[in-house]
N, C-alpha and C positions, 0 to 999 in steps of 0.2 A: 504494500500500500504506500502511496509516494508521497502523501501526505501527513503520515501518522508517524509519532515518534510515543511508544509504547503505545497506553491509552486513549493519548492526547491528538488529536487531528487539526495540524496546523495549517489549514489550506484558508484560512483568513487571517489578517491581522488583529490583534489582542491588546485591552485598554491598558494604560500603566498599572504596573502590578497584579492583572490577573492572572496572569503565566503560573506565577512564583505560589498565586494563593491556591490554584488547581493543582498545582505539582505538590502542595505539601500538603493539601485539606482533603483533595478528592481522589486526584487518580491512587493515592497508595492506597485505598480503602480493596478490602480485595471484594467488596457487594458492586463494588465499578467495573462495567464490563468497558466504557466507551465515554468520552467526554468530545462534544462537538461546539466549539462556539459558534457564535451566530456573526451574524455581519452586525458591524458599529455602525449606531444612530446619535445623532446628536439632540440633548434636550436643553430643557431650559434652567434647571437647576444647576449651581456652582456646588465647590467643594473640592479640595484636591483628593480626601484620603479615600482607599474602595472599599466600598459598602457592596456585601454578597449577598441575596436573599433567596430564600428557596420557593417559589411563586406557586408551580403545582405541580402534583401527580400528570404524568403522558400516560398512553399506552407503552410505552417501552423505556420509561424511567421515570423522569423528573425534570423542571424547566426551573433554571437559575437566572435572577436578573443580577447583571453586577452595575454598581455607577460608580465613573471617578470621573473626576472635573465635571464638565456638560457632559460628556460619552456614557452611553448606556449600549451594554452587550448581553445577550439572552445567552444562557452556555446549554446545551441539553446533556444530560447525564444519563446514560444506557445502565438500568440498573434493576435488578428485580425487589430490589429495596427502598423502596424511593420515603420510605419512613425513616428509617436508619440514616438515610441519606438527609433529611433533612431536622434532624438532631444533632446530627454531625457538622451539620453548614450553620446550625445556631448556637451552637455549644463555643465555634470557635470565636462568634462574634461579630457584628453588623459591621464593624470598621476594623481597618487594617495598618 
């Protein structure tokens, strides 16, 4: 696959800091089968530091919104635990 490095599928680019917070909070979880981010949108809220929130249950995992600065990115997570999963993305905390 020529886009994926482990878990992680880098075939879009990634807001400041989400890399670092998928590589240490998500993908080592072994309930992750697949982490796909979404394409970046620009909003209207400021802020520099990411905030990750776990939004909802999919069919085939769980939908993450992350925001830093104005940039907001949906990340999808392939997971058959998308409860675990999202214990996990609150435990470690809204900011980074």
């Amino acid at each position: 696959m020529r886009h994926r490095k482990g878990k992680l599928k880098r075939q879009h680019g990634i807001i400041k800091g989400l890399m670092r917070f998928l590589e240490d909070n998500v993908v080592s979880l072994d309930y992750v089968d697949g982490v796909i981010p979404g394409e970046i949108k620009v909003g209207s809220a400021t802020g520099e530091n990411l905030v990750v929130r776990f939004k909802y249950s999919t069919i085939s995992g769980a939908k993450l919104i992350a925001r830093s600065g104005s940039s907001i990115q949906e990340v999808f997570v392939v997971t058959s635990e998308p409860e675990k999963l999202r214990r996990a993305v609150e435990a470690v905390g809204s900011g980074r």
